[in-house]
C-alpha positions in Angstrom: 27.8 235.8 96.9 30.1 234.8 99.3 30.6 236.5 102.9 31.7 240.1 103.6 33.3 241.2 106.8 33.5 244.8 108.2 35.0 245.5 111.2 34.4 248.9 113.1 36.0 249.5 116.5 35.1 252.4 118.9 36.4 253.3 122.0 34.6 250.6 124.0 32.7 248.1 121.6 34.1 246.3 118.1 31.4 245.9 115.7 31.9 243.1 112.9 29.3 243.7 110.4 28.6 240.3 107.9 26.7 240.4 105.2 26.3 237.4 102.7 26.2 234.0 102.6 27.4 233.0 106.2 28.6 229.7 106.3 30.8 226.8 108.2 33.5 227.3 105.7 33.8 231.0 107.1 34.2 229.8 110.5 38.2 230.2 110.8 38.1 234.0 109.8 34.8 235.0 111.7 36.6 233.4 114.9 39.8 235.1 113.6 38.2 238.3 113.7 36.5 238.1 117.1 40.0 236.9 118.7 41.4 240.2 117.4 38.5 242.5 118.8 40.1 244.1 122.4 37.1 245.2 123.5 33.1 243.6 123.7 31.9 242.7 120.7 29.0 242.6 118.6 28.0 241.1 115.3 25.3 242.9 112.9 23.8 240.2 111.2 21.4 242.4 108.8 23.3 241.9 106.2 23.2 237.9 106.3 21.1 236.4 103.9 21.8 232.6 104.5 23.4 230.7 107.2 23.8 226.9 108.3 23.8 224.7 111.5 27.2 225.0 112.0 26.9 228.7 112.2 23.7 228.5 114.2 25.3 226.7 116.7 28.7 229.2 116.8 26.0 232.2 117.6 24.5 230.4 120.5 28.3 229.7 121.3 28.9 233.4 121.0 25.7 234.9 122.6 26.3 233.0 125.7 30.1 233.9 126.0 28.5 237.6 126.0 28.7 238.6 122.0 25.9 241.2 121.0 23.8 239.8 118.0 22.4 243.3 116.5 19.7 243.2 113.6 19.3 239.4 113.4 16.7 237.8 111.3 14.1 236.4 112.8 14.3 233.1 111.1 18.1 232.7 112.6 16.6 233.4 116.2 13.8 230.8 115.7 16.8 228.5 114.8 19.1 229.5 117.3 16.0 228.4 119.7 15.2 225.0 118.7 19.2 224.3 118.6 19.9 225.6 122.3 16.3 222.7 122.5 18.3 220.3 121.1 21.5 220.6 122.9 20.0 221.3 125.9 
């Protein structure tokens, strides 16, 4: 399985809902996605099931630019910890 995107926009908040296989190759159209949101975002991880480094390191990129992460594994957040570590 590959990665699946939903995108849900209310009045004041687009929601991008992934579920899947998230992966560096996915990159283009996740960023393609959030560039067409006009309002604050957030991105419902429960669906993900696998990600790499590269994507670890475009959530850090996104949580500090002010994107929600809703429903994210706790193994991503213990990753997305030792990254920001690393970079830091």
């Amino acid at each position: 399985m590959t990665i699946k995107f939903e995108k849900e926009t209310r009045r004041l908040k687009t929601m991008i809902c992934l579920s899947g296989r998230l992966q560096a190759k996915h990159l283009e159209e996740l960023k393609t996605q959030l560039e067409g949101a006009r309002s604050r975002v957030a991105l419902d991880l429960n669906g993900v099931t696998l990600v790499d480094v590269e994507i670890i390191r475009f959530l850090n990129a996104c949580e500090k630019n002010g994107v929600q992460l809703l429903n994210c594994w706790p193994y991503i957040r213990e990753w997305m910890s030792r990254e920001k570590g690393r970079e830091g």
